[in-house]
N, C-alpha and C positions, 0 to 999 in steps of 0.2 A: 655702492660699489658692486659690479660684476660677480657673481657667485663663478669660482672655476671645478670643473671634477676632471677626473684623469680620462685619456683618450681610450689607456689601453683596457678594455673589459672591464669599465665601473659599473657594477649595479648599482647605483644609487639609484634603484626604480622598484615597481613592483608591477613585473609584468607575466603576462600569458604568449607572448609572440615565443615559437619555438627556436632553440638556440641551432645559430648557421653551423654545419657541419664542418665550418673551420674559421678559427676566429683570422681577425681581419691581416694578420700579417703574412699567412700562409695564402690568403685570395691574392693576396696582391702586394710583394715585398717592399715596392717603394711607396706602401700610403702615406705611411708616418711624416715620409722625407715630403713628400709633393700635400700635406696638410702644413710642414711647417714654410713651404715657399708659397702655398697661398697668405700665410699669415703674415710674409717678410710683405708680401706683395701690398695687402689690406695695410696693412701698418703703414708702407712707404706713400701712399696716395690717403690716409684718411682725409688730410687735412681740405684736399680739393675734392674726393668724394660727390658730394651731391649738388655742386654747381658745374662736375666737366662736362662739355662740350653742352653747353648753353644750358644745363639744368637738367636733362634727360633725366637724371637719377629722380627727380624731383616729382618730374611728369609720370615715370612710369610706378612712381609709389602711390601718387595720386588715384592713380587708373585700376591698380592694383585694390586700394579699399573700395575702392566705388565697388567693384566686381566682386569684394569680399562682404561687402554691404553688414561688417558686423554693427549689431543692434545693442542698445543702451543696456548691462546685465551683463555681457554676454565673455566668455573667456576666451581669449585668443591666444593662438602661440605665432611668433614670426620667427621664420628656419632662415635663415642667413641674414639675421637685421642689420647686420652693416653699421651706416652711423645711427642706427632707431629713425629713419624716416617713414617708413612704412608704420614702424610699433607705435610713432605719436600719435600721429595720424587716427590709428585705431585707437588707440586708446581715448582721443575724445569725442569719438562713436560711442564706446563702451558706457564711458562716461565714469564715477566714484561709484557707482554699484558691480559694476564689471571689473574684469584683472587683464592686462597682458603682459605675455613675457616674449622675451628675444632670445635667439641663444646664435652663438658666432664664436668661430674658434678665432678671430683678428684681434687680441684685447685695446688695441689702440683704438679700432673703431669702437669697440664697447663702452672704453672711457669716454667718449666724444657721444655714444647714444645717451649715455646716462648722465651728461649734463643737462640735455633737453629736458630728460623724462620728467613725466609726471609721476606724483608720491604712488599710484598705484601701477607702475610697469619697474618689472622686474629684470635683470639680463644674468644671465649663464651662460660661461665659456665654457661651451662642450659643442660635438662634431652634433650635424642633422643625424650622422648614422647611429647616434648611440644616444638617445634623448633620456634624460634622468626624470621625466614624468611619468605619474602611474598611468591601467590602460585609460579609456575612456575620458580625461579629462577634462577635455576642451571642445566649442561649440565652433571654433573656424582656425586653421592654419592658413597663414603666407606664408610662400617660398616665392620670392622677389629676386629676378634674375641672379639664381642661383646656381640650380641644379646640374649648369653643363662643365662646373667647378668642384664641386662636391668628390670626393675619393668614389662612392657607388651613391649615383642618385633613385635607383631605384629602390636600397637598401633604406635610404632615407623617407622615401615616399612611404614605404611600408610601415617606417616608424611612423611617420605624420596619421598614418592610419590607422595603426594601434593606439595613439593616443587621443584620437576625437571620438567622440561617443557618436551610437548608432545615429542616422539621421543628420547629421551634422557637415560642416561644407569644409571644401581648400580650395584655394586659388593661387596658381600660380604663374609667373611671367618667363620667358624663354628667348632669347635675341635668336631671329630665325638667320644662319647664316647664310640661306640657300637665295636669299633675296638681297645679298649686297652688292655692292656697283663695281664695275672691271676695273676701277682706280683700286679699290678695296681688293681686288685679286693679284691684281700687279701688287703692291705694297707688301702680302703676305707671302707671293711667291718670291720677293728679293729679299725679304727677312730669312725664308728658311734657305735661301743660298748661302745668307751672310752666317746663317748657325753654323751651315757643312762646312764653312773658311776658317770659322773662329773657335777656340775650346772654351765653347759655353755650353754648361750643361744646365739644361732645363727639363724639370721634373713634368711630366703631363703623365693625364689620367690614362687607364687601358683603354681601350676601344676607341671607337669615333663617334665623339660626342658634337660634330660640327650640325646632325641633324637633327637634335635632341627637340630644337623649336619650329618645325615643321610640325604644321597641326596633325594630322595624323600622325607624328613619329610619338608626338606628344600627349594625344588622346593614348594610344597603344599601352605607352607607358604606366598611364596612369591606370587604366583598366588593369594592367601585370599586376598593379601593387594595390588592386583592391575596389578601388575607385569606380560609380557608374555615373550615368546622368554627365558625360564628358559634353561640355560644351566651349569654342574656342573660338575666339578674336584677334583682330589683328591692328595692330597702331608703328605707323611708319613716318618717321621724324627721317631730316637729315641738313645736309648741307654743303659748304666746301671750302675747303683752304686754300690760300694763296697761293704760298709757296711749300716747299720741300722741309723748310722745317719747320712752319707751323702747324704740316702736317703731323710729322715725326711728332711734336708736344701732344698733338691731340689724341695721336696711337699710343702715345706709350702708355697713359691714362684706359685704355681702351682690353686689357683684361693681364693676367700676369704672364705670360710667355712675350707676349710684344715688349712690357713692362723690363722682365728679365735682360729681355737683349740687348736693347737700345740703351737704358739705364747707365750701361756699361762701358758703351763706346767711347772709346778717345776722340780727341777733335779732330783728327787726320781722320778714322778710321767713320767719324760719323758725316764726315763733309762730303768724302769719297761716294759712301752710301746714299746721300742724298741729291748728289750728284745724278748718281747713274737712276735715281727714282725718278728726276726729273726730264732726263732725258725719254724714260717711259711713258710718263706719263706727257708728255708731249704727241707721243705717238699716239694713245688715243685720242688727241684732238679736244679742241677747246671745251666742246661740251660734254665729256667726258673725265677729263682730268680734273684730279684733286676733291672728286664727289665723294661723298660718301652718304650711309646711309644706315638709319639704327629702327631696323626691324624687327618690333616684338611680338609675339602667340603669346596672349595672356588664355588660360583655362581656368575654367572652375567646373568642380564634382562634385558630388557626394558621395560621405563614408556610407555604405546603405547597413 
């Protein structure tokens, strides 16, 4: 079973990182609310999770240990393990002489990682920003298209860095949204029309996390939070839907604010919508319409 600790100010650690000049609810008052709508979110899609839109989740866990290249021995931590595809993975790198652990504030996907697992991977429900591990623990972290969901992803990095000892690596994946197809812009731009129509309220994080997976926004970041030796990749999957609502099925899967809205719609209110998507998308022309495209910056560093 999942081990859980509380969100708000658990030490359950023994650390040296100095305490933030204000704990998390005065940085940012709606974290708690926009951690528990990632969690409605995680919980409402675990089940299709790691086969949506043809497997993606599968590929980019795959891609992810390759570039984490953990060694048989060796301790890993995975920061947002989702259903544990990335954790198994590692773990039969590591192999019975090595440990990994998961941690993920979704318990549903934690139930669904820890039927996989193996006897030596562990999972804890707690946030990436507030990790219950002492400093130095660990020889490699994953964070597996995570961080542009995270309440403060740089707060989290910093944790990932406090807790791998000197010399020791992270790797992690980033959907670049600066390279998605103008079906994928039309789509987003009639969703936030449809929010301003509808009284849907959807929690998102501060700032503008759309460029988090731009290799550079991405390198930058991770040098903030400690990190050198920044090296980055890139792997670009995609495809296309028929029509208007098998796109709509494939979006709503596709992160939780699309999830949030769509979810919700009546059958009027979703027909309508898809309607006027496909009149758009018509407009950009055959070989345009209904594309899309899932573009990730995988990185890896070292703690120095």
């Amino acid at each position: 079973m999942s081990e859980s600790f509380p969100y708000a100010n658990g030490q359950a650690r023994q650390s040296t990182a100095p305490v933030p000049p204000y704990p998390p609810d005065r940085e940012w008052p709606s974290a708690t609310r926009y951690a528990r709508h990632l969690e409605a979110y995680y919980d409402a899609v675990n089940h299709a999770y790691d086969d949506w839109s043809s497997g993606i989740h599968r590929r980019l866990g795959a891609r992810l240990v390759e570039i984490a290249s953990p060694l048989p021995g060796e301790r890993l931590l995975d920061v947002g393990c989702g259903t544990g595809l990335v954790t198994q993975m590692a773990a039969e790198r590591v192999g019975t002489s090595g440990e990994v652990f998961g941690v993920d504030i979704a318990k549903r996907l934690l139930e669904v990682a820890q039927l996989r697992a193996s006897p030596h991977v562990r999972f804890f429900h707690v946030p990436a920003e507030a990790l219950v591990f002492s400093d130095c623990t660990f020889d490699v972290v994953t964070i597996g298209d995570a961080l542009p969901y995270l309440s403060d992803p740089r707060r989290a990095l910093e944790e990932a860095h406090r807790v791998l000892r000197r010399g020791s690596r992270i790797a992690v994946s980033v959907i670049d949204r600066a390279l998605t197809t103008p079906a994928q812009e039309v789509f987003h731009e009639r969703l936030l029309a449809l929010e301003l129509r509808h009284p849907v309220v959807v929690p998102r994080p501060p700032g503008d996390r759309n460029r988090l997976g731009e290799p550079e926004v991405l390198a930058r970041l991770l040098a903030s939070a400690g990190f050198t030796g920044v090296v980055t990749t890139m792997m670009v999957t995609g495809g296309r839907a028929a029509t208007a609502r098998e796109w709509t099925d494939l979006m709503m899967g596709a992160g939780p604010s699309s999830h949030a809205l769509l979810s919700v719609l009546g059958p009027s209110v979703r027909a309508d919508f898809e309607a006027d998507l496909t009149e758009r998308m018509r407009q950009l022309g055959d070989d345009e319409a209904f594309r899309y495209h899932h573009p990730f910056t995988f990185a890896e560093a070292i703690r120095p």
